[in-house]
DSSP file (Angstrom, degrees, kcal/mol; ACC not computed):
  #  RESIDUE AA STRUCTURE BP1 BP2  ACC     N-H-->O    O-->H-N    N-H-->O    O-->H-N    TCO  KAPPA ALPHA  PHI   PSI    X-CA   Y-CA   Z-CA
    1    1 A X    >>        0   0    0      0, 0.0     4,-1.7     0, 0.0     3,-0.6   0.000 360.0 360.0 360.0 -43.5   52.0  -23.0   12.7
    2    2 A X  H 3>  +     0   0    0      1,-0.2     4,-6.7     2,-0.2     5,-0.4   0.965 360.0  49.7 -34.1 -59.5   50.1  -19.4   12.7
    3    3 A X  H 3> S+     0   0    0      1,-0.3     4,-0.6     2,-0.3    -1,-0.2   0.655 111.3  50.3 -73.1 -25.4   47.7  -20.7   10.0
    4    4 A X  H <> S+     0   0    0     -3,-0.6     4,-0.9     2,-0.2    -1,-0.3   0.941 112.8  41.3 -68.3 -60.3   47.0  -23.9   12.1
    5    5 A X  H  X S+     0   0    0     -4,-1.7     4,-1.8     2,-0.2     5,-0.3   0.809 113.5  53.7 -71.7 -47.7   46.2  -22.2   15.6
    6    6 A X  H  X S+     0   0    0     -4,-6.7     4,-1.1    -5,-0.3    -3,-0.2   0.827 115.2  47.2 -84.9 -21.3   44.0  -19.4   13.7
    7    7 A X  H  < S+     0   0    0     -4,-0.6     4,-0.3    -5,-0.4    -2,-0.2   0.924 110.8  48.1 -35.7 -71.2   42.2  -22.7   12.1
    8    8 A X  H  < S+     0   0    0     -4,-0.9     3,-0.4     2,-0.2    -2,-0.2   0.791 113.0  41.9 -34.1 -60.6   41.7  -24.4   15.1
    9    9 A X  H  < S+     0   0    0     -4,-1.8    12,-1.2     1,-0.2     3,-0.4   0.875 119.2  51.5 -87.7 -13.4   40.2  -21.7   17.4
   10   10 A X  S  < S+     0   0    0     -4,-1.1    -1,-0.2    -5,-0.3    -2,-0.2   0.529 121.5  23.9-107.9  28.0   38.0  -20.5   14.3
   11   11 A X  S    S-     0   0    0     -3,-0.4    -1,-0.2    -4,-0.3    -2,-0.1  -0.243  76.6-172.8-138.9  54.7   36.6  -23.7   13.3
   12   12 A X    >   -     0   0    0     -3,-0.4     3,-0.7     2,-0.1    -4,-0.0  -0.238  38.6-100.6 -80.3 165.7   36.4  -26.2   15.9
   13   13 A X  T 3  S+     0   0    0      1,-0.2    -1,-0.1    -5,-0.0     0, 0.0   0.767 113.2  47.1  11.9 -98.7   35.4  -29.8   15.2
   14   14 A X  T 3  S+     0   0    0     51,-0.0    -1,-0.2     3,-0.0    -2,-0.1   0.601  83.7 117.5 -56.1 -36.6   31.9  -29.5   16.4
   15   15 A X    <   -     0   0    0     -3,-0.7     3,-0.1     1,-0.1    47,-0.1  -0.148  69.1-110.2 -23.6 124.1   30.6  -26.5   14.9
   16   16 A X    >   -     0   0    0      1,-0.1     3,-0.8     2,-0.0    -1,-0.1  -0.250  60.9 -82.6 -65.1 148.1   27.9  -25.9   12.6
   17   17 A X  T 3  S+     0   0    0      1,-0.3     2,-1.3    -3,-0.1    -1,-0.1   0.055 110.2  13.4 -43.3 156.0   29.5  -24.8    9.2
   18   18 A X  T 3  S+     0   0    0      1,-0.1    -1,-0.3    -3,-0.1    -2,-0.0  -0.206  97.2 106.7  93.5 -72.1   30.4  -21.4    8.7
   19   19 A X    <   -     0   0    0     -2,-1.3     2,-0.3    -3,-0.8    -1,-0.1   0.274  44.5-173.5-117.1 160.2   30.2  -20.2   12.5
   20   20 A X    >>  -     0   0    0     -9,-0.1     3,-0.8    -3,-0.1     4,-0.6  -0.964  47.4 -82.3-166.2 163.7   33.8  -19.6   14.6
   21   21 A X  T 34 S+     0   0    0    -12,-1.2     4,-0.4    -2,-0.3   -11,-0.1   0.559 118.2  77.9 -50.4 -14.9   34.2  -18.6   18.7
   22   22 A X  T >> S+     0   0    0      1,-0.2     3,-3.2     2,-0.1     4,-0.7   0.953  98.3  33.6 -51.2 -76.2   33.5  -15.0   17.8
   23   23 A X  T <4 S+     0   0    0     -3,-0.8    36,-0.2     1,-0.2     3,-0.2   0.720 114.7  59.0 -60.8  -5.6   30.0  -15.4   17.5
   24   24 A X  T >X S+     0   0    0     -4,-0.6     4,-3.4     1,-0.2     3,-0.7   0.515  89.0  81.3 -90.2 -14.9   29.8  -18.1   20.4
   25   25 A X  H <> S+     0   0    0     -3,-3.2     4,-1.9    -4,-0.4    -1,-0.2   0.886  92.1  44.9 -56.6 -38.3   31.4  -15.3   22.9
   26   26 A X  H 3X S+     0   0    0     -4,-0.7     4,-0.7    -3,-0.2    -1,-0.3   0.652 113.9  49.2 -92.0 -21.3   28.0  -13.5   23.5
   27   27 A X  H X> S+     0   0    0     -3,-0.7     4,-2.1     2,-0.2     3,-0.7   0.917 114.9  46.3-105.4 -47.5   26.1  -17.0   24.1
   28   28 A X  H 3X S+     0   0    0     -4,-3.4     4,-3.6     1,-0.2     5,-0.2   0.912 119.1  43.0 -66.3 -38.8   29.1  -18.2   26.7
   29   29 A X  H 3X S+     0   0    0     -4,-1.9     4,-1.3     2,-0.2    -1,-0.2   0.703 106.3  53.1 -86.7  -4.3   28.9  -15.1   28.4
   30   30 A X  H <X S+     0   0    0     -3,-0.7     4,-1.9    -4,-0.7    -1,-0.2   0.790 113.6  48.0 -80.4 -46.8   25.6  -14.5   28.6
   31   31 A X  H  X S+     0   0    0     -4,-2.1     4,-0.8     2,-0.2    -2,-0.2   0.761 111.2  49.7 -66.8 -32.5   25.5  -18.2   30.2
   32   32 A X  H >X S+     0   0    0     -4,-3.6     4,-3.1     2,-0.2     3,-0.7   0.953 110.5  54.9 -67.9 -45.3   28.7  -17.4   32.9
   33   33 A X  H 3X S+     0   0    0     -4,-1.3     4,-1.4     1,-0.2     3,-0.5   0.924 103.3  47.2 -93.3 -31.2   26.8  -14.7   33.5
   34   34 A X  H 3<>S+     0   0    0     -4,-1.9     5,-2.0     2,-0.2    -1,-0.2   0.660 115.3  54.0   2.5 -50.0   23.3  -16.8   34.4
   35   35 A X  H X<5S+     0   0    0     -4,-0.8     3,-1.3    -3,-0.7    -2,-0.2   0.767 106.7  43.4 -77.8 -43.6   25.5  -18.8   36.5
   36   36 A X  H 3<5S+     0   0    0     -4,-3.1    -2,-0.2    -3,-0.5    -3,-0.2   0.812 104.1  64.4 -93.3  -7.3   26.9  -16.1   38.5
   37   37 A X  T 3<5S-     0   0    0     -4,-1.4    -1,-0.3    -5,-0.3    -2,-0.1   0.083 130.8 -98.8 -89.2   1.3   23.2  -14.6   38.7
   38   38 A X  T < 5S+     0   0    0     -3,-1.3     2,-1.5     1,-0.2    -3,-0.2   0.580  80.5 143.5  70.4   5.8   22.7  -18.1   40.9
   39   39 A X    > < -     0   0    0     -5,-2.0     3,-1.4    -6,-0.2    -1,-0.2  -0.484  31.0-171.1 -42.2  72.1   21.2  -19.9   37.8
   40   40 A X  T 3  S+     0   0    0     -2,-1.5    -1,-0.2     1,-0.3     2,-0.1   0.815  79.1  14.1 -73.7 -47.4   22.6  -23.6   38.2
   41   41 A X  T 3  S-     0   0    0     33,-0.0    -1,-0.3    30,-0.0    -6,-0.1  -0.230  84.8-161.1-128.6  54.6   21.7  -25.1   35.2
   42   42 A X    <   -     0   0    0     -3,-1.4     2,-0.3    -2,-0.1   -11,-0.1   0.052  13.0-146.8 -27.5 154.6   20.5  -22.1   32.5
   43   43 A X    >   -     0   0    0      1,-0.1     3,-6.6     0, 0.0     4,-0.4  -0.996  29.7 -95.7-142.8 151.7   18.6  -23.3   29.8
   44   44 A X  T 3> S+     0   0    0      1,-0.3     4,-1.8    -2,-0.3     5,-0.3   0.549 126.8  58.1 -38.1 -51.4   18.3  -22.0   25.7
   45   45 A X  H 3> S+     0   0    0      2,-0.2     4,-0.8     1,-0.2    -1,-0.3   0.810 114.6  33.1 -45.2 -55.9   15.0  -19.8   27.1
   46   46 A X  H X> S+     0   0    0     -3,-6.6     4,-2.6     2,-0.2     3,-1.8   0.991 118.6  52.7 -81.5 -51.8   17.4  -17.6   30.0
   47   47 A X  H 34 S+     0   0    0     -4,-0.4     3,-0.2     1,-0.3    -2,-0.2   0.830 117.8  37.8 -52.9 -68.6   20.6  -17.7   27.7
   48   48 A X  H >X S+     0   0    0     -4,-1.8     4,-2.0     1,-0.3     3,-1.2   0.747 111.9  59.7 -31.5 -39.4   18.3  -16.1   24.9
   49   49 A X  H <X S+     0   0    0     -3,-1.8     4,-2.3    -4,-0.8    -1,-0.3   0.985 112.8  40.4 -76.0 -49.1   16.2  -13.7   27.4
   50   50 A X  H 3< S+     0   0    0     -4,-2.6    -1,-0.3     1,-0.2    -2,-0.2   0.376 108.9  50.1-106.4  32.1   19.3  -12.0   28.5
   51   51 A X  H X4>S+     0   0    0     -3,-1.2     3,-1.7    -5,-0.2     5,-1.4   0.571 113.1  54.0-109.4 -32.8   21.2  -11.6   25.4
   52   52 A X  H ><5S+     0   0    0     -4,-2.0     3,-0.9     1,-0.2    -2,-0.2   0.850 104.8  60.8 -30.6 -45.4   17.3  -10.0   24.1
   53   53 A X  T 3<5S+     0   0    0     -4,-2.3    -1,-0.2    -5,-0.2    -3,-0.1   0.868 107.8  39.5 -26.8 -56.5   17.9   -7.9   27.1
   54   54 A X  T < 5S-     0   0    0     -3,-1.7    -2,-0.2    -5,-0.2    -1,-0.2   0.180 112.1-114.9-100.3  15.2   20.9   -6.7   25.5
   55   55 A X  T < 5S+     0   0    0     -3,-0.9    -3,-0.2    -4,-0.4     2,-0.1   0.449  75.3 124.0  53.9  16.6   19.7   -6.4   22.0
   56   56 A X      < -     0   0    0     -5,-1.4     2,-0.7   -30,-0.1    -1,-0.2  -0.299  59.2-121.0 -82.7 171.7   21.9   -9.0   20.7
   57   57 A X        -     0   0    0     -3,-0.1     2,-0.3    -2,-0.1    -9,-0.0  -0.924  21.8-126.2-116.1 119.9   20.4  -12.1   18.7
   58   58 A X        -     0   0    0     -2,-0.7     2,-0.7   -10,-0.1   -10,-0.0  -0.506   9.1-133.3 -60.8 122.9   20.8  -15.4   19.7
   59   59 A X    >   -     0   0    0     -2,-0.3     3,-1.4   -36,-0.2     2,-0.7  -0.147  12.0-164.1 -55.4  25.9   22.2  -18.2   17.6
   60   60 A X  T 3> S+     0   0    0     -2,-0.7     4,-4.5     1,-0.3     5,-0.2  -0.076  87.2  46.5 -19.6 -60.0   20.0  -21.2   17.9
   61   61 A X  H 3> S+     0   0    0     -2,-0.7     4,-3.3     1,-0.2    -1,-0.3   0.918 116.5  44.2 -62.8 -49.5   22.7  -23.8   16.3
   62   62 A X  H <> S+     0   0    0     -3,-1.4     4,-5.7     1,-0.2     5,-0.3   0.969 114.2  47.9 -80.7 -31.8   25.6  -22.5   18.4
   63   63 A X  H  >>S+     0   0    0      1,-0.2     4,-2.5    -4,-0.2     5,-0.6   0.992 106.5  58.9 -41.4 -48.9   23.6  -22.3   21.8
   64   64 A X  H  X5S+     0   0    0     -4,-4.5     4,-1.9     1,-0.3    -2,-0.2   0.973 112.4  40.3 -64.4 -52.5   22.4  -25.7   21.0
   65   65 A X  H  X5S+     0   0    0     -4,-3.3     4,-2.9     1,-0.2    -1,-0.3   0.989 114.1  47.6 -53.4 -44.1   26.4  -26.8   21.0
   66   66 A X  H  X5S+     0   0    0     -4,-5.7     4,-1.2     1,-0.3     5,-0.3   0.951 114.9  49.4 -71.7 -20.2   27.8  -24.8   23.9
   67   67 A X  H  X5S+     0   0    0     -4,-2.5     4,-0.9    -5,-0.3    -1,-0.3   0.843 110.7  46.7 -99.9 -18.4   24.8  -26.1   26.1
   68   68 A X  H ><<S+     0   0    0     -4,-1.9     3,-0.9    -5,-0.6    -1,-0.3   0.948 119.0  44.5 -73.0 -42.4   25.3  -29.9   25.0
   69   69 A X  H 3< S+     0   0    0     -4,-2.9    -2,-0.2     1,-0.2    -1,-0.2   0.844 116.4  46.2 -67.5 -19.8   29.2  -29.2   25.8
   70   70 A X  H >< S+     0   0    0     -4,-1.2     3,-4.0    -5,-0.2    -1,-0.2   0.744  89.5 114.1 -95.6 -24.7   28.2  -27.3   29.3
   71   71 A X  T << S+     0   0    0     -3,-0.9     3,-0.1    -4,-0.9    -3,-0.1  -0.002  85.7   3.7 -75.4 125.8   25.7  -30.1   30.4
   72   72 A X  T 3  S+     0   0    0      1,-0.2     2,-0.6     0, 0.0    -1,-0.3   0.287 114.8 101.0 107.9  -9.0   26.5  -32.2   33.5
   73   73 A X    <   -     0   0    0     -3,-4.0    -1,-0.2     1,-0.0     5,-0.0  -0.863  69.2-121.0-112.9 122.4   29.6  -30.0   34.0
   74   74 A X    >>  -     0   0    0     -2,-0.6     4,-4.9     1,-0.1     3,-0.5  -0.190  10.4-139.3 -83.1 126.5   30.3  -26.8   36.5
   75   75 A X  H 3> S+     0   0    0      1,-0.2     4,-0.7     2,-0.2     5,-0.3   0.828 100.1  45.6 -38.5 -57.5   31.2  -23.6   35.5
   76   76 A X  H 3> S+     0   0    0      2,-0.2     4,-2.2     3,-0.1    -1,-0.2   0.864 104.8  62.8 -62.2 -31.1   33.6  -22.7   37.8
   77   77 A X  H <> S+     0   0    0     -3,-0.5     4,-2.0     1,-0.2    -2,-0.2   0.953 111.7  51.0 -76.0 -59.6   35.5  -26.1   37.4
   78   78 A X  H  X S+     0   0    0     -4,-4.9     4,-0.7     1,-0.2    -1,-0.2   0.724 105.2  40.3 -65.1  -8.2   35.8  -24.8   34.1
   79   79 A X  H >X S+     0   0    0     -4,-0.7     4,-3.7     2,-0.2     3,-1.0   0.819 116.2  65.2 -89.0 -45.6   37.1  -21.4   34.0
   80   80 A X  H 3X S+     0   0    0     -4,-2.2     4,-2.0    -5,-0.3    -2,-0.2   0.871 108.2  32.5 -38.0 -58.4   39.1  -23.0   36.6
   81   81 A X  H 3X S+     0   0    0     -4,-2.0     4,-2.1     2,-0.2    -1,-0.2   0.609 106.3  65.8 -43.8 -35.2   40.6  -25.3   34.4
   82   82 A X  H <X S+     0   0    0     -3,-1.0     4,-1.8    -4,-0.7    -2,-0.2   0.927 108.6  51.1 -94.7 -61.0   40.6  -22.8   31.5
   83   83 A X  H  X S+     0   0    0     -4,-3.7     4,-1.0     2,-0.2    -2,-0.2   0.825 105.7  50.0 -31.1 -49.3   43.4  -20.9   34.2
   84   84 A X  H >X S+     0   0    0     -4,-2.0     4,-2.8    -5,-0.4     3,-1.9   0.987 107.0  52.3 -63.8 -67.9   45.2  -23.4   34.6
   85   85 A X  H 3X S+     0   0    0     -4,-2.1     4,-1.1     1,-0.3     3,-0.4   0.824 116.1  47.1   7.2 -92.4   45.4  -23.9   30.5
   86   86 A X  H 3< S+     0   0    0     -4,-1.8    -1,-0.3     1,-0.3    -2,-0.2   0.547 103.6  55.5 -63.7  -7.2   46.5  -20.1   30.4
   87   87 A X  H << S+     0   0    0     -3,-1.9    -1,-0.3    -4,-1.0    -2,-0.2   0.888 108.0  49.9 -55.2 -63.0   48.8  -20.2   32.8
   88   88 A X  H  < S+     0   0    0     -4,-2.8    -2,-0.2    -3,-0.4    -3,-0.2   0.732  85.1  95.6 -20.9 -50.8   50.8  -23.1   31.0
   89   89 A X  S  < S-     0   0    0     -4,-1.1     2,-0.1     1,-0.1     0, 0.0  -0.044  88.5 -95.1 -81.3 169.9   51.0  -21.7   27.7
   90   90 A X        -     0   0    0      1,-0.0     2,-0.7     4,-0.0     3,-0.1  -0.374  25.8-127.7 -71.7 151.6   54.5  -19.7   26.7
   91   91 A X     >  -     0   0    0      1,-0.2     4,-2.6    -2,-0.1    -1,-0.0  -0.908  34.8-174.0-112.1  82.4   54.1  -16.2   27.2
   92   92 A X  H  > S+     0   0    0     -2,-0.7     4,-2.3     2,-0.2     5,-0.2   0.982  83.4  52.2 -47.9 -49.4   55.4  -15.6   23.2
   93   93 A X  H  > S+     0   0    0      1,-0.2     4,-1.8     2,-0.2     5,-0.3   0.945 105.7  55.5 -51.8 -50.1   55.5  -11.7   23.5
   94   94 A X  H  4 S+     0   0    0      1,-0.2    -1,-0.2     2,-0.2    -2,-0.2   0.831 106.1  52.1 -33.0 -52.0   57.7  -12.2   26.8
   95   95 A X  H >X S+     0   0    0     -4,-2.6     3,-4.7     1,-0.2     4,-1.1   0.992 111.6  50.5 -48.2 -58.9   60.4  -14.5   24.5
   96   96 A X  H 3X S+     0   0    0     -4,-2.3     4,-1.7     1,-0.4    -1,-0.2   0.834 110.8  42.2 -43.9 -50.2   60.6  -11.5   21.9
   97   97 A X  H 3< S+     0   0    0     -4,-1.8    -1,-0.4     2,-0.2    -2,-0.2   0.258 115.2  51.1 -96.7  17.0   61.2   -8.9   24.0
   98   98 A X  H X> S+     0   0    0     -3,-4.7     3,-2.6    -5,-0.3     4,-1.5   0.773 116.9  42.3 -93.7 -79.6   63.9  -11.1   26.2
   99   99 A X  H 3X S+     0   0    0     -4,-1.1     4,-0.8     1,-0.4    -2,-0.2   0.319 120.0  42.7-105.4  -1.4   65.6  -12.0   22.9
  100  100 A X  H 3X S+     0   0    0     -4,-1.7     4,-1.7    -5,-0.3    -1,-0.4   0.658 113.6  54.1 -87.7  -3.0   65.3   -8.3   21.6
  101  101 A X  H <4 S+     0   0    0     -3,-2.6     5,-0.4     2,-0.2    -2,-0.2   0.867 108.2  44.7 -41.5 -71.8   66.2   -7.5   24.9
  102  102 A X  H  X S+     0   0    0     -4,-1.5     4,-2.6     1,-0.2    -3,-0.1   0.940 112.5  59.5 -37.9 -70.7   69.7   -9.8   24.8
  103  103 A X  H  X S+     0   0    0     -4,-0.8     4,-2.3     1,-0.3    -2,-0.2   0.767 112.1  30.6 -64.5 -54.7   70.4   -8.4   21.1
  104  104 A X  H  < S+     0   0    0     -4,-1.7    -1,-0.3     2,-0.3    -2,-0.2   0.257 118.4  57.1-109.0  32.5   70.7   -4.8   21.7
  105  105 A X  H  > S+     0   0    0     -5,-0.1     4,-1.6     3,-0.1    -2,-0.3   0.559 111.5  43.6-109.5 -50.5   72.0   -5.5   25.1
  106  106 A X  H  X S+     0   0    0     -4,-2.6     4,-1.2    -5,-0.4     3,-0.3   0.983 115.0  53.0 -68.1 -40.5   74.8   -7.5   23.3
  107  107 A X  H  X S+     0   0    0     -4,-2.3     4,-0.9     1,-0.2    -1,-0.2   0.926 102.7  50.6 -54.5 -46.2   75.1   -4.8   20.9
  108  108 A X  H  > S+     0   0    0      1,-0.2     4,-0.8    -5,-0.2    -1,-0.2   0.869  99.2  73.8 -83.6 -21.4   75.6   -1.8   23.2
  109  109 A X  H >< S+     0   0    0     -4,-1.6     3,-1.5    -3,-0.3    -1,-0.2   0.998  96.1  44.3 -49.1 -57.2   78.6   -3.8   25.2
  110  110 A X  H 3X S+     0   0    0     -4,-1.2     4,-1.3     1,-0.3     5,-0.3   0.951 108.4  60.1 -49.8 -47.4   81.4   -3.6   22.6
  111  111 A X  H 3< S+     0   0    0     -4,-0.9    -1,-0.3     2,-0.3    -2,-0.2   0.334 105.6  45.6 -43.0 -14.4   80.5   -0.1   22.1
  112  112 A X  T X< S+     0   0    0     -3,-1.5     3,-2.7    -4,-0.8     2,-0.6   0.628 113.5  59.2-103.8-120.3   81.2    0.7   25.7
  113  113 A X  T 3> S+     0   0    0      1,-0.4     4,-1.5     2,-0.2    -2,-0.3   0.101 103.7  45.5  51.6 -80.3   84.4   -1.4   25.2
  114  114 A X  H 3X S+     0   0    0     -4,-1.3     4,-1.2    -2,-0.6    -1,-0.4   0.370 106.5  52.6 -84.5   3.3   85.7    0.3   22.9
  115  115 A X  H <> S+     0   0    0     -3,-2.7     4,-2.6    -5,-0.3     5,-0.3   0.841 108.8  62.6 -84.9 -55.3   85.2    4.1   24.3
  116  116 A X  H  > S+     0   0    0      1,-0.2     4,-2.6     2,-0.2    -2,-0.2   0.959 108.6  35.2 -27.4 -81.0   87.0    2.3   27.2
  117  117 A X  H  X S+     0   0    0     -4,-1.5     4,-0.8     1,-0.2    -1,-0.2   0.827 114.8  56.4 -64.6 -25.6   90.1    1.6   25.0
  118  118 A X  H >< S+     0   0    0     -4,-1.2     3,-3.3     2,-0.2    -1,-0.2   0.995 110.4  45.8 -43.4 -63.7   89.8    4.9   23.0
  119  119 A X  H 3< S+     0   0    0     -4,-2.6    -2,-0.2     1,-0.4    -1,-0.2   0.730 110.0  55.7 -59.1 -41.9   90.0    6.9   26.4
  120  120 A X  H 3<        0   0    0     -4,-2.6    -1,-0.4    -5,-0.3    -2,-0.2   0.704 360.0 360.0 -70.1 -17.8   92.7    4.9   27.6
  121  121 A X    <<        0   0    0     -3,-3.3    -2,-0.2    -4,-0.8    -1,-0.2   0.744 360.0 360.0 -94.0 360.0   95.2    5.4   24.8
């Protein structure tokens, strides 16, 4: 299942060969942040001017995907969504440390338990 999900988020579907959501991080945030700068519809020109700003290099191929995926659709409805998403998912670490939690919680009870009946006899 690991090997599946670490697949998934670093190769999706639509990606140019090669490429994974690492290198697409700097082009999405560079565009939220365009958006929150009152930009409504940024376009390859601003994304690129303010990651140049920042001395980063722009991808061509992966702008050219997130902005075909972004077009017609709002930003906020998507982070929105993207909240809801993470909200949903299982909180794995939480299971672990309730079910190592249980286990040395069951452990240390007999052990009490028995100090109890020592003490009494």
């Amino acid at each position: 299942k690991k090997v599946a999900l670490a697949s998934k988020f670093n190769k999706p579907k639509n990606y140019p060969a090669g490429k994974t959501n690492l290198t697409k991080m700097k082009h999405v945030a560079a565009y939220a942040l365009l958006v929150l700068a009152g930009t409504a519809n940024p376009t390859d020109k601003d994304v690129i001017a303010v990651l140049d700003s920042v001395g980063a290099a722009a991808d061509k191929e992966n702008l050219k995907v997130l902005l075909a995926s972004l077009k017609g659709k709002s930003v906020h409805e998507l982070i929105a969504a993207g909240q809801d998403k993470i909200e949903k998912a299982p909180a794995a670490g939480a299971a672990v440390v309730a079910t190592g939690g249980a286990a040395a919680g069951g452990d240390a009870a007999p052990k009490e338990e028995e100090k109890k009946k020592e003490e009494s006899e």
